[in-house]
DRENDO-1510 file (C-alpha; in Angstrom, 1 decimal, always signed):
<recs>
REC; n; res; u; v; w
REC; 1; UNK; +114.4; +118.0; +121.0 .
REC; 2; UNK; +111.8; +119.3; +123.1 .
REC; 3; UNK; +110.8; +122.0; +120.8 .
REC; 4; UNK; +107.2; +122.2; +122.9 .
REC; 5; UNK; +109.5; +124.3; +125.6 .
REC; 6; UNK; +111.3; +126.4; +123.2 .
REC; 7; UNK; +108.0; +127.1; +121.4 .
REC; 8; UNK; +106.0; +128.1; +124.8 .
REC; 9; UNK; +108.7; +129.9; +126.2 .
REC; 10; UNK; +109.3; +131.9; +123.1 .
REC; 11; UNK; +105.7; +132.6; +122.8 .
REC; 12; UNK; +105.6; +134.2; +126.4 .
REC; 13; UNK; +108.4; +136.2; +125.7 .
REC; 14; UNK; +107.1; +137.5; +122.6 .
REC; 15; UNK; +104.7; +138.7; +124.3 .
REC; 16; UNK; +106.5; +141.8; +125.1 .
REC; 17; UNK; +106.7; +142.6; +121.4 .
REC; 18; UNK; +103.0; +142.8; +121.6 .
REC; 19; UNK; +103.0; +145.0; +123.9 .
REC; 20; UNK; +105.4; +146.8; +122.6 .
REC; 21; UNK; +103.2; +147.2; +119.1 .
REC; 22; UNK; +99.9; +147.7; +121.5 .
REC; 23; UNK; +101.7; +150.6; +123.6 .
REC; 24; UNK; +103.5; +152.6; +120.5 .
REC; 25; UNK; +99.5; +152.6; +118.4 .
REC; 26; UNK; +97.4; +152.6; +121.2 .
REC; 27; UNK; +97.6; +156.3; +122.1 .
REC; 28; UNK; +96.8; +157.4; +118.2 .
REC; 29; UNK; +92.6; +157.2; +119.7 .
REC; 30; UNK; +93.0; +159.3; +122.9 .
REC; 31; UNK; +95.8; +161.8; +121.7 .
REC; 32; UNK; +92.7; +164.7; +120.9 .
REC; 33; UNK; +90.6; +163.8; +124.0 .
REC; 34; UNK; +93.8; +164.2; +125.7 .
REC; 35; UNK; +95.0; +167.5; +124.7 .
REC; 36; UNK; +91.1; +168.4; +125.2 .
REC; 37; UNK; +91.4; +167.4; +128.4 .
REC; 38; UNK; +94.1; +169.3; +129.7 .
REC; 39; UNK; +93.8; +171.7; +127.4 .
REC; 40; UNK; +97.3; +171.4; +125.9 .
REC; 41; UNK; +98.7; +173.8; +123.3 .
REC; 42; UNK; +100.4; +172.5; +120.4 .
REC; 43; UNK; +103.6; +172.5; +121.9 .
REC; 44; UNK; +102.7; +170.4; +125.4 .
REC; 45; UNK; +100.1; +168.3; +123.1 .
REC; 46; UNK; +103.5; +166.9; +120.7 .
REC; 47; UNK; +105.6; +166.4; +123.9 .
REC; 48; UNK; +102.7; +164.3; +125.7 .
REC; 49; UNK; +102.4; +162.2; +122.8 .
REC; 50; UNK; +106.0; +161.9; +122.1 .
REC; 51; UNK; +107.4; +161.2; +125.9 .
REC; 52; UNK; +106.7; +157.2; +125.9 .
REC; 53; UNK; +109.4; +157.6; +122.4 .
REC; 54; UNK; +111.6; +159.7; +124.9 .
REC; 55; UNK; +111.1; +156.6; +127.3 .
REC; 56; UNK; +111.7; +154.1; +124.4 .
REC; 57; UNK; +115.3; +155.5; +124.1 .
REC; 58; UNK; +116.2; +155.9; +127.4 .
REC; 59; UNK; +114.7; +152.0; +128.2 .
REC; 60; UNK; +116.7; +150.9; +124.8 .
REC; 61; UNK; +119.9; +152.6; +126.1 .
REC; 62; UNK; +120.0; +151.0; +129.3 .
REC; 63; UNK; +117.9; +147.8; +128.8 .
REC; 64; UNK; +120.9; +145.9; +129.0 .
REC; 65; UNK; +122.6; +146.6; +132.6 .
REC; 66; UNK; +119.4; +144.8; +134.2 .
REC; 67; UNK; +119.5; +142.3; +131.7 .
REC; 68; UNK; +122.8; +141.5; +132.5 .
REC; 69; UNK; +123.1; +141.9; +136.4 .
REC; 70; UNK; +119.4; +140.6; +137.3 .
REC; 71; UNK; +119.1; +138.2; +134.5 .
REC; 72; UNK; +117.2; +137.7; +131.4 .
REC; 73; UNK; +114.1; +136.8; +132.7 .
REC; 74; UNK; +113.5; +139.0; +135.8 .
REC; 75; UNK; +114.2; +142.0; +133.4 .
REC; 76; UNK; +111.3; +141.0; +131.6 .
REC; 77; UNK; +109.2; +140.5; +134.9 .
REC; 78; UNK; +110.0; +144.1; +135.6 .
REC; 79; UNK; +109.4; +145.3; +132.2 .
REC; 80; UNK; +105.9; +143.8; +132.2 .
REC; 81; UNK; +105.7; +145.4; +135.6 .
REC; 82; UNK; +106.1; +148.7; +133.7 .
REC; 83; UNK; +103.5; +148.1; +131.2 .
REC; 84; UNK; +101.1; +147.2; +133.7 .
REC; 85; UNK; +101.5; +150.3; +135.6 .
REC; 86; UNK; +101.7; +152.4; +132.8 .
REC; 87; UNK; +98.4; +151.1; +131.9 .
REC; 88; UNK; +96.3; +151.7; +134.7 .
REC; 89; UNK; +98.3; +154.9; +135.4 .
REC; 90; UNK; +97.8; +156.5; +132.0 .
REC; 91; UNK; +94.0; +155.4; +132.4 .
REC; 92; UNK; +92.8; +156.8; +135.6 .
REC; 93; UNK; +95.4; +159.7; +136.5 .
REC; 94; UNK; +93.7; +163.0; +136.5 .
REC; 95; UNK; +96.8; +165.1; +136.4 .
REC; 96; UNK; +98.7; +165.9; +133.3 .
REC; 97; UNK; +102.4; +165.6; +134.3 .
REC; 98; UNK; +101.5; +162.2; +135.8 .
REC; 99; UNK; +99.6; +161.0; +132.4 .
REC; 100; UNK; +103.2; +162.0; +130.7 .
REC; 101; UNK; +105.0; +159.8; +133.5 .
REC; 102; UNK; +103.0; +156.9; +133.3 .
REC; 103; UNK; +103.1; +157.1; +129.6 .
REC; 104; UNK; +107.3; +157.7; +130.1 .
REC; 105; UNK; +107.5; +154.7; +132.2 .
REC; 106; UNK; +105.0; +152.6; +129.5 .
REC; 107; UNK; +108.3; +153.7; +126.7 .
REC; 108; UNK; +110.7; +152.2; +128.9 .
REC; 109; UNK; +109.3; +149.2; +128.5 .
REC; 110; UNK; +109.3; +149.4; +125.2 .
REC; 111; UNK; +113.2; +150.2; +124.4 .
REC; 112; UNK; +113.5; +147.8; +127.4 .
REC; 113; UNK; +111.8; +144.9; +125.8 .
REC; 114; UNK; +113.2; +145.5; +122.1 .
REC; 115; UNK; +116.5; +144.7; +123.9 .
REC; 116; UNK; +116.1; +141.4; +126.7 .
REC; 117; UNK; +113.2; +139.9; +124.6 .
REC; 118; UNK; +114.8; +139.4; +121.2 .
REC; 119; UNK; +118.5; +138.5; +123.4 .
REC; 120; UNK; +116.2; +136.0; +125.4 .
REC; 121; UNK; +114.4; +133.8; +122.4 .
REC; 122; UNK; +117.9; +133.8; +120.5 .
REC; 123; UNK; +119.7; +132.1; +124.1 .
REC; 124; UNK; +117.3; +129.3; +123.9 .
REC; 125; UNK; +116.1; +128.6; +120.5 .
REC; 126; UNK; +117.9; +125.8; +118.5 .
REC; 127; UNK; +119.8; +126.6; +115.9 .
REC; 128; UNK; +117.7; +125.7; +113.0 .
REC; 129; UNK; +114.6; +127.3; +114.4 .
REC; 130; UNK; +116.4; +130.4; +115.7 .
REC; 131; UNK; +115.1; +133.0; +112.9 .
REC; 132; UNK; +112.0; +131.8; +113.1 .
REC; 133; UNK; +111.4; +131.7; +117.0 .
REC; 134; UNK; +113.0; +135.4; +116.9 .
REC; 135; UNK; +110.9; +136.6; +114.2 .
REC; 136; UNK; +107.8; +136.1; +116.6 .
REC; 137; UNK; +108.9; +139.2; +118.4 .
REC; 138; UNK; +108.6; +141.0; +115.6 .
REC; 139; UNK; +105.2; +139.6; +114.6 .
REC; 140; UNK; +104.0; +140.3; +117.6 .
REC; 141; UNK; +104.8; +143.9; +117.3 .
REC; 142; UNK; +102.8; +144.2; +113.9 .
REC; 143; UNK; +100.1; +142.2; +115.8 .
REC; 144; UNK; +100.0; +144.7; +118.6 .
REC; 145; UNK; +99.7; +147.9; +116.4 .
REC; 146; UNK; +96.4; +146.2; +114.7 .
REC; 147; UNK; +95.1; +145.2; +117.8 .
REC; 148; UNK; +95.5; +148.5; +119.2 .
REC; 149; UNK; +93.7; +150.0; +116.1 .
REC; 150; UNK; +91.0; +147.5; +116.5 .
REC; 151; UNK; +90.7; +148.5; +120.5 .
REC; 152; UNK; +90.4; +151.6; +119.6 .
REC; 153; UNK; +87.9; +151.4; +116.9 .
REC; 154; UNK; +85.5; +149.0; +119.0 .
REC; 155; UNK; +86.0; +151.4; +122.3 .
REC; 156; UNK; +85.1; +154.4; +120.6 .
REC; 157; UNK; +81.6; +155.6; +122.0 .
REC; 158; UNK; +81.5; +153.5; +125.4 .
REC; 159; UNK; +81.5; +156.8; +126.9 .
REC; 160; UNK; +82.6; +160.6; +127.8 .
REC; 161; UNK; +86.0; +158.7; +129.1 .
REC; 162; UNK; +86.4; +156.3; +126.3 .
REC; 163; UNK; +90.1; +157.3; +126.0 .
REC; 164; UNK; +91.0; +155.8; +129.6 .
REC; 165; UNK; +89.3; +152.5; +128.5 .
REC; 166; UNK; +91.9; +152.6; +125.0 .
REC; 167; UNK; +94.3; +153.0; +127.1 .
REC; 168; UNK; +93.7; +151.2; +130.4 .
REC; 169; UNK; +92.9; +147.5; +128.2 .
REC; 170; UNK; +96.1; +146.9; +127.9 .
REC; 171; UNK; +96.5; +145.8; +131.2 .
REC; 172; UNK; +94.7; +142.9; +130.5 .
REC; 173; UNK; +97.6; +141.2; +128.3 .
REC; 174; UNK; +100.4; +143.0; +130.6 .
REC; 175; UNK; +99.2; +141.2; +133.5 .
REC; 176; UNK; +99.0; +137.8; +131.1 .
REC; 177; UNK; +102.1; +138.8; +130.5 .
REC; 178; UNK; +103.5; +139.4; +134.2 .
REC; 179; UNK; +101.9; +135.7; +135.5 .
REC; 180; UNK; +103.4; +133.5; +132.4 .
REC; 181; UNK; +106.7; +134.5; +132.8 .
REC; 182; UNK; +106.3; +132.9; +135.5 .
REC; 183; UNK; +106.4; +129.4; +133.6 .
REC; 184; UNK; +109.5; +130.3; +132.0 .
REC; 185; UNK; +112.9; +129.4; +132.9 .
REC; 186; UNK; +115.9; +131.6; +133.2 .
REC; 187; UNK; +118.1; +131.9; +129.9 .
REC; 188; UNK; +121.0; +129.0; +130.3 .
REC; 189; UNK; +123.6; +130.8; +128.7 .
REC; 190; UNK; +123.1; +134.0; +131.0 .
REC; 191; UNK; +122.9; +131.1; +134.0 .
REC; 192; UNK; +126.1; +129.8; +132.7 .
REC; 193; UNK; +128.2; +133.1; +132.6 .
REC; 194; UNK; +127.6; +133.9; +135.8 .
REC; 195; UNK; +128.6; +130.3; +136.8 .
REC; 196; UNK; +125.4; +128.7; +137.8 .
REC; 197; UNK; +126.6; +125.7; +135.8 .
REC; 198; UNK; +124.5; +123.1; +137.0 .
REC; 199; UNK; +121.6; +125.3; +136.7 .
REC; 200; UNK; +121.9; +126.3; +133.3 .
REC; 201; UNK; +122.7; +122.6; +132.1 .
REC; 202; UNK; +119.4; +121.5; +133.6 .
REC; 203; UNK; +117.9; +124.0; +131.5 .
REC; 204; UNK; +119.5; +123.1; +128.4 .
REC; 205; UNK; +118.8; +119.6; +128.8 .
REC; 206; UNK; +115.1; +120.8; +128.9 .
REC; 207; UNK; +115.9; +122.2; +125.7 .
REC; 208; UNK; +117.8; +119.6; +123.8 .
REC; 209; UNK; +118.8; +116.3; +126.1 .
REC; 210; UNK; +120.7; +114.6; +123.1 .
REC; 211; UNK; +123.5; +118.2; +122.7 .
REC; 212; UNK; +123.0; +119.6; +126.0 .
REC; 213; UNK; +126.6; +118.5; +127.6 .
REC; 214; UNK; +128.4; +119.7; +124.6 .
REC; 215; UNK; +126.7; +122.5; +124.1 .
REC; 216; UNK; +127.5; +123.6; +127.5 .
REC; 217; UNK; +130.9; +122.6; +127.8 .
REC; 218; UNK; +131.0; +125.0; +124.3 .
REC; 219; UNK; +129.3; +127.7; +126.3 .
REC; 220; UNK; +132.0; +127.2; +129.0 .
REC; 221; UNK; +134.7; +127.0; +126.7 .
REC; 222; UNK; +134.0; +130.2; +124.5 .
REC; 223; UNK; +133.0; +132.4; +127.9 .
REC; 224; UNK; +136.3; +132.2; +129.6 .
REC; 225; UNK; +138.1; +132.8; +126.3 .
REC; 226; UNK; +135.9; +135.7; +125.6 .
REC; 227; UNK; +137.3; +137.1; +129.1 .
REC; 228; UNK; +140.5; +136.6; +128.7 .
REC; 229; UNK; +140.6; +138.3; +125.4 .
REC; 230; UNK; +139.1; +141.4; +126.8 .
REC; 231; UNK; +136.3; +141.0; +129.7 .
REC; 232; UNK; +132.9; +142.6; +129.1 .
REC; 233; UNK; +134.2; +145.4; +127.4 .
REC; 234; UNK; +131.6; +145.7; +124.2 .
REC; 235; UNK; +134.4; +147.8; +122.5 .
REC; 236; UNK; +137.1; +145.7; +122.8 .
REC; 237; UNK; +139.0; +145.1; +119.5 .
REC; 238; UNK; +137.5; +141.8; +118.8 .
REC; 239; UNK; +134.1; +142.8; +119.0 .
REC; 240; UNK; +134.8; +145.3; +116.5 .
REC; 241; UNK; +132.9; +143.3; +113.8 .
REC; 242; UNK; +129.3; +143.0; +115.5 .
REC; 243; UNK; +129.3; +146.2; +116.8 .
REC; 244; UNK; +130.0; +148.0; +113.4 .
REC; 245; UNK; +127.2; +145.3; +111.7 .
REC; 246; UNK; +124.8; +146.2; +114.6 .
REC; 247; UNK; +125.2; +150.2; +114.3 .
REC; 248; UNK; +124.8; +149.9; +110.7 .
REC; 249; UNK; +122.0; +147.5; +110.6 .
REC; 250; UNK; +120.1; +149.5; +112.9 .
REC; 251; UNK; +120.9; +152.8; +110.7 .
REC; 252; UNK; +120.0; +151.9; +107.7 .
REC; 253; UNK; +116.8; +150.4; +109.3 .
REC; 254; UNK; +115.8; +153.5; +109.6 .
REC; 255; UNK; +117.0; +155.9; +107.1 .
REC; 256; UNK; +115.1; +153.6; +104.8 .
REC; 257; UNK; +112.2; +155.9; +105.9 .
REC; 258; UNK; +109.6; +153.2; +107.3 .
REC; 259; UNK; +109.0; +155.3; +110.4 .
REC; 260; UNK; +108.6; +158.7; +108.5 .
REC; 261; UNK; +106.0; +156.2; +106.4 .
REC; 262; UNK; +103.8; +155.1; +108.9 .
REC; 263; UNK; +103.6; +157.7; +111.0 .
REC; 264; UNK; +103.3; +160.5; +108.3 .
REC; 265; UNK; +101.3; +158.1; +105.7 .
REC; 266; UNK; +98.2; +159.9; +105.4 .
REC; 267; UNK; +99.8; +163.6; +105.0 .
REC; 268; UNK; +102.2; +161.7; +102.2 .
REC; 269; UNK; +98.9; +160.7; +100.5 .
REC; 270; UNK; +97.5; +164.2; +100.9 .
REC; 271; UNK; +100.6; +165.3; +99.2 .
REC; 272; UNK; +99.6; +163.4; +96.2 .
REC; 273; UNK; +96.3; +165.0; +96.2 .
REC; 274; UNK; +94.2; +162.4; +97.9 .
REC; 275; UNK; +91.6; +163.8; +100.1 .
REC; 276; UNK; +91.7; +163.5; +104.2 .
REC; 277; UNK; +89.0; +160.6; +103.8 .
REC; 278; UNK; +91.8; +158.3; +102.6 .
REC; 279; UNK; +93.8; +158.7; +106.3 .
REC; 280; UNK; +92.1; +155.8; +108.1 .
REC; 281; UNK; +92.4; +153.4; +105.1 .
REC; 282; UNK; +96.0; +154.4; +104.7 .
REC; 283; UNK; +96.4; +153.2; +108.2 .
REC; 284; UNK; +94.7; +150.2; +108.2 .
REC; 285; UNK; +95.9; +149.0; +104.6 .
REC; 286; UNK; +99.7; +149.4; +106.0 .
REC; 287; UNK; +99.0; +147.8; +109.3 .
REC; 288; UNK; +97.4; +145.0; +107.4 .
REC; 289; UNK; +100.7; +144.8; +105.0 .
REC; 290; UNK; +103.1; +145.2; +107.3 .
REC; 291; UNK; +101.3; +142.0; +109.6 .
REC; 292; UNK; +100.8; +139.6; +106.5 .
REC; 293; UNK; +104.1; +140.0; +105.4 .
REC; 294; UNK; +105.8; +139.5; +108.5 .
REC; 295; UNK; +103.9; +136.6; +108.9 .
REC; 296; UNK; +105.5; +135.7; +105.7 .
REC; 297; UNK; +109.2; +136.3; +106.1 .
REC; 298; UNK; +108.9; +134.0; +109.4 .
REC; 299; UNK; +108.2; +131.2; +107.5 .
REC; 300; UNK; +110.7; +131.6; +105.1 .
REC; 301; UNK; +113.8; +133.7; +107.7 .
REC; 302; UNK; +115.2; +129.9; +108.6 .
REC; 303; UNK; +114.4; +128.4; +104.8 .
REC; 304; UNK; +116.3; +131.3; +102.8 .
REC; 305; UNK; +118.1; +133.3; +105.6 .
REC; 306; UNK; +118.6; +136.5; +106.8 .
REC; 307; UNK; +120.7; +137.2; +103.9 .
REC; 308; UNK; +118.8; +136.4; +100.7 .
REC; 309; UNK; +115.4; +138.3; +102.8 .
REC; 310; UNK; +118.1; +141.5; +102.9 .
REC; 311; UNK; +119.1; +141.3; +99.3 .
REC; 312; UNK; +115.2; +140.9; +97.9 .
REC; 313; UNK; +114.0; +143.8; +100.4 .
REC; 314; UNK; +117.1; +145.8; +99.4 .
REC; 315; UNK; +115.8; +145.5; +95.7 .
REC; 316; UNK; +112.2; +146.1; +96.6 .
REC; 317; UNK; +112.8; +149.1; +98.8 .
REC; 318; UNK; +115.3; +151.1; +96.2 .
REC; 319; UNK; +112.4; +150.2; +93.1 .
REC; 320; UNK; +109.6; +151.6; +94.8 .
REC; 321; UNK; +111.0; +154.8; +96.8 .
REC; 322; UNK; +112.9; +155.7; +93.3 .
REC; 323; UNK; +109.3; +155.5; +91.4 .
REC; 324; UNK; +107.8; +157.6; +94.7 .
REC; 325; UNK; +110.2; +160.2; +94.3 .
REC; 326; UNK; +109.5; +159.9; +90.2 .
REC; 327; UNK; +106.3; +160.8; +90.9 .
REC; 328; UNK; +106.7; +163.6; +93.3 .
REC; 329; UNK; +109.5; +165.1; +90.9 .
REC; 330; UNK; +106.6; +164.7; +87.7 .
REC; 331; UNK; +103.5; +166.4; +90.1 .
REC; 332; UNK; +101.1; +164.4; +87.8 .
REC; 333; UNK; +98.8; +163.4; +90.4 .
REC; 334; UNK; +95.9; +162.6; +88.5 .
REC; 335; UNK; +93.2; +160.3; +89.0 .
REC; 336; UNK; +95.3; +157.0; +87.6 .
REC; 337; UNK; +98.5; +158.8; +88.7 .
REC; 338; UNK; +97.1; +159.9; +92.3 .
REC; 339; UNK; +96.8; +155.8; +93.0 .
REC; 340; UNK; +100.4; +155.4; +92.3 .
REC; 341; UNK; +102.0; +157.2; +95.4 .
REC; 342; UNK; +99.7; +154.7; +97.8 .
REC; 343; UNK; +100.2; +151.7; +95.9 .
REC; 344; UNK; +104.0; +152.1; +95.5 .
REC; 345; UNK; +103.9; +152.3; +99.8 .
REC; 346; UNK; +101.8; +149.4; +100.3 .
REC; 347; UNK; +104.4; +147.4; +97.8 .
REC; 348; UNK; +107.1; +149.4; +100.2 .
REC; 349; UNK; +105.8; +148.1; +103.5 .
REC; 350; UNK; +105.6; +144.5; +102.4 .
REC; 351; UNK; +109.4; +144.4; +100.8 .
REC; 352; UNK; +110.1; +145.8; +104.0 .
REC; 353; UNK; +108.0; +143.7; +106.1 .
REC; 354; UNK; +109.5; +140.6; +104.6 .
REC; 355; UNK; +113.1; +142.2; +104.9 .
REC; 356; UNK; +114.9; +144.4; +107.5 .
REC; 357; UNK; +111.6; +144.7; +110.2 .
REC; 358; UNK; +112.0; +140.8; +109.9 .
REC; 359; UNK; +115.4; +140.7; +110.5 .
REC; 360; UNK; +116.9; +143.6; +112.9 .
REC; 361; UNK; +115.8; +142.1; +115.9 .
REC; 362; UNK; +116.6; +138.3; +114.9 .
REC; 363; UNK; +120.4; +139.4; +113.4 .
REC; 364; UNK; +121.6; +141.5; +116.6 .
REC; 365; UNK; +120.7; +139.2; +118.5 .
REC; 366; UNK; +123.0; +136.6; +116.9 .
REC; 367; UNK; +125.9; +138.3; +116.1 .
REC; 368; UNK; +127.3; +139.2; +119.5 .
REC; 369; UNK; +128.9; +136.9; +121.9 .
REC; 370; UNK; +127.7; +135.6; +125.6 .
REC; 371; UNK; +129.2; +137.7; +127.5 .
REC; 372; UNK; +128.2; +140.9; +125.7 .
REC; 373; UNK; +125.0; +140.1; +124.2 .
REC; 374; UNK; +122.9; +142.0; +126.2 .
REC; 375; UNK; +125.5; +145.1; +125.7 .
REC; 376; UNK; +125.6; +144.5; +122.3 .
REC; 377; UNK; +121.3; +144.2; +121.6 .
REC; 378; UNK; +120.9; +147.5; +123.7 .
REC; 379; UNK; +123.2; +149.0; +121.2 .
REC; 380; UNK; +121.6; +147.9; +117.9 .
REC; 381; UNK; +118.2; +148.7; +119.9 .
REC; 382; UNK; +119.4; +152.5; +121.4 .
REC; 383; UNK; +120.7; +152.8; +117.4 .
REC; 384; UNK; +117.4; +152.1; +116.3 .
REC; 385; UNK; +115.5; +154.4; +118.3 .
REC; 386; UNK; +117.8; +157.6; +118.3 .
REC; 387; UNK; +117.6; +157.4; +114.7 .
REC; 388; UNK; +113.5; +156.9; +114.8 .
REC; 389; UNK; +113.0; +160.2; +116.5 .
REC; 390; UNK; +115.3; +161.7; +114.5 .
REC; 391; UNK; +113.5; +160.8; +111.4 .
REC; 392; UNK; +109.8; +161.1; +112.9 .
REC; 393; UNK; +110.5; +164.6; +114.3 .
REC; 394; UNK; +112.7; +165.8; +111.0 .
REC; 395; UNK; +110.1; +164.5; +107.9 .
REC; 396; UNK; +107.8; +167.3; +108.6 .
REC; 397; UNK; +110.5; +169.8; +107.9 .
REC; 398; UNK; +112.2; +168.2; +105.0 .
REC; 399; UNK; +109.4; +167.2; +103.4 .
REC; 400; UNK; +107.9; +170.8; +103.2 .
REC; 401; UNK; +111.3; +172.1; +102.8 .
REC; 402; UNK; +112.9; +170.1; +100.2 .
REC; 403; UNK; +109.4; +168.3; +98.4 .
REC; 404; UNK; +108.9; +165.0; +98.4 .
REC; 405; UNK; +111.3; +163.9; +95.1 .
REC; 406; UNK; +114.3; +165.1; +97.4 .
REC; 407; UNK; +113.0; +163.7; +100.6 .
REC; 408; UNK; +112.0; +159.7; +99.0 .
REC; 409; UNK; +115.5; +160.0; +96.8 .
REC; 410; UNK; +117.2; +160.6; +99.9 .
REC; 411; UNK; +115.6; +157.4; +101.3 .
REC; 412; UNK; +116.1; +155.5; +98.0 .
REC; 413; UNK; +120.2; +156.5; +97.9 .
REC; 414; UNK; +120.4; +154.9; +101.8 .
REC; 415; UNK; +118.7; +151.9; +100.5 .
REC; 416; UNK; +120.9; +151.5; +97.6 .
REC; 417; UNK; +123.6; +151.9; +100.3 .
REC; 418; UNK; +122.1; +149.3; +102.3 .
REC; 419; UNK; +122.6; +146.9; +99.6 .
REC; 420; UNK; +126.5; +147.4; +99.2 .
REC; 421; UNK; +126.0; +146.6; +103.1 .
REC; 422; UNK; +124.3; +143.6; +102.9 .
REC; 423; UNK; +126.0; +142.3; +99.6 .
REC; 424; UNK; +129.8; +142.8; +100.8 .
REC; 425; UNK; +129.8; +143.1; +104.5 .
REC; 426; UNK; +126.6; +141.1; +106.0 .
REC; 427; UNK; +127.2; +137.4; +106.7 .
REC; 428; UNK; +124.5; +134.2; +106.8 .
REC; 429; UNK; +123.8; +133.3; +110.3 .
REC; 430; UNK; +121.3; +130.6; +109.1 .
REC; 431; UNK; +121.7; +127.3; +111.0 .
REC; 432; UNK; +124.7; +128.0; +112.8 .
REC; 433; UNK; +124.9; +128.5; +116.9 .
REC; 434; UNK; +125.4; +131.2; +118.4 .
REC; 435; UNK; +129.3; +129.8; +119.2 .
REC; 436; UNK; +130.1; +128.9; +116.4 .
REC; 437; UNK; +129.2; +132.5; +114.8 .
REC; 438; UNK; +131.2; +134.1; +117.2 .
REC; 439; UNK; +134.2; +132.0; +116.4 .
REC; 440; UNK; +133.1; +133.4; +112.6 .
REC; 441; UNK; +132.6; +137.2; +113.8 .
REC; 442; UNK; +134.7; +137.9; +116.7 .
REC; 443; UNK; +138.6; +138.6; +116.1 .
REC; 444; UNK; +140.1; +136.2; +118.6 .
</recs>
């Protein structure tokens, strides 16, 4: 097996989960130059910052139709396109609405890579190494954000515009980006659906030369009953059972409350009674959890399986938000006490690290067959970000409304939910190919 392809190929590809991580931290150093700038009120300030997350849902929604009509890989040409442009665009634009455009278009690349990136690495990686090879997108994202910190941090001072520079150096791995995809070869199973046989077997043969006739005569095989069953219809009856694991995977994702956490991490401290001083380190002690420990659960996604990562996290996520809300309930934020609500995160990031951020992208993108994959990875995705606005716009409110015992409870009761999810309903894809799970998951 020519892993050496997989590997490099992969690698490229994961690239867009960099970006992705660069893009989404990256505007955290220039957000008060900018409403400066323009002089924004508070209003057109939080729509400029949050437009690239309107983008992100809009590219997640619809990631899939180019993925599936243009192909795997010139989707992600065009999405590094996007970066690249939104880039320089962001950078050197004078006008407002246009900054918010470029920045829009920048999002779309986002929600657009979170779909065609993760569906391309699982189409090409072997079996054994698919978690793994998946995983990388995800690593890369967490690899992004600190990068973007660090950008930020050694771009501060290099001028009265050092905002465009934070924001315009992320061109420099977009266009890296846009000339190695160049290297890469189309995905074989998108190849073979739409009947480009030959193509897609000389590909897989690149991949594996000992399997590569089976596996596409599988391919074959499983495509054309797929259509006869019911087309590319995502809600057919017999896809019932990866779309229902994909909505709820995504959901539960997120209602464990790890956007609300890093994006509102310092305020939660100052909750506790922690001065504003502790906002930086907050930021970088959670970046530098979240990366370790997704460095982690890659080693060990293929070894254990997304299964047994879900039930530890599941455990490790319900322990510490039930002792955060403890704490918020008791008030006793002294000295010792004060400590407990930032430790109890950190522990929080890592279980979740090494549980469902390592996992969401790698398990949608296994569960769903050929010839809706790409339907069925824009769906977990669009899932995933609906619900991260949600929760990033509504913590604010409920937080001040309801305190932060009600608010990490909540958080706590979906995770123990999550756990009847992943204990009764969430199968092992460890190992297996992608045929042979759908013979496991779709009703035929």
């Amino acid at each position: 097996m020519k892993n050496s392809n997989v590997f490099f190929w992969s690698l490229v590809v994961a690239l867009g989960g960099f970006l992705f991580g660069f893009d989404t931290a990256v505007i955290s150093g220039a957000e008060k130059a900018i409403q400066q700038l323009w002089n924004l009120s508070a209003v057109e300030h939080g729509f400029t910052i949050a437009v690239a997350l309107i983008g992100t849902v809009f590219g997640a929604i619809f990631g899939g139709i180019p993925s599936d009509k243009l192909g795997r890989r010139q989707t992600l040409i065009g999405i590094a396109v996007l970066y690249l442009v939104s880039a320089v665009g962001a950078a050197v634009t004078a006008n407002w609405v246009l900054f918010m455009v470029f920045r829009f278009l920048g999002g779309l690349g986002v929600g657009a890579s979170s779909v065609t990136a993760p569906l391309y690495i699982s189409e090409v990686s072997p079996a054994a190494k698919r978690g793994r090879m998946v995983a990388m997108f995800q690593f890369n994202i967490v690899f992004g954000i600190l990068m973007a910190y660090l950008s930020n941090y050694l771009l501060t001072g290099v001028g009265e515009n050092d905002w465009r520079w934070m924001l315009g150096v992320q061109a420099f791995p977009a266009l890296a980006f846009f000339l190695l995809l160049f290297r890469v070869p189309e995905s074989p199973r998108w190849l073979l659906g739409q009947g480009r046989v030959e193509e897609g077997r000389a590909i897989m043969h690149r991949i594996s030369p000992a399997t590569a006739d089976a596996e596409v005569t599988t391919i074959l095989t499983t495509n054309a009953a797929d259509e006869a069953a019911g087309g590319e219809s995502l809600f057919a009856r017999q896809y019932r059972g990866p779309v229902l694991l994909a909505v709820f995977f995504a959901v539960f994702n997120q209602v464990s409350g790890i956007n609300a956490i890093i994006y509102y991490a310092p305020r939660i401290f100052e909750m506790t009674g922690l001065g504003k001083g502790s906002a930086l380190l907050s930021s970088a002690g959670i970046g530098l959890v979240n990366f370790l420990f997704t460095l982690l659960a890659m080693n060990f996604i293929d070894r254990f399986g997304r299964r047994k990562l879900m039930l530890i996290g599941s455990f490790g996520l319900i322990a510490t938000l039930g002792l955060v809300a403890r704490s918020f309930y008791s008030q006793d934020f002294s000295e010792l006490n004060g400590m407990l609500v930032p430790v109890l995160l950190f522990v929080y990031i890592a279980f979740f690290a090494f549980s469902q951020g390592a996992v969401i992208w790698v398990f949608i993108s296994e569960i769903f067959p050929n010839t809706v994959r790409a339907k069925g990875q824009a769906l977990g995705s669009s899932t995933h970000w609906v619900l991260a606005a949600i929760i990033a716009f509504a913590f604010p409110y409920f937080a001040e409304k309801l305190g932060g015992g009600h608010t990490f409870l909540f958080f706590c009761s979906m995770m123990v939910l999550q756990l009847i999810f992943v204990w009764r309903f969430m199968p092992e894809t460890k190992g297996t190919s992608l045929e042979q799970l759908e013979k496991t998951l779709v009703i035929h």
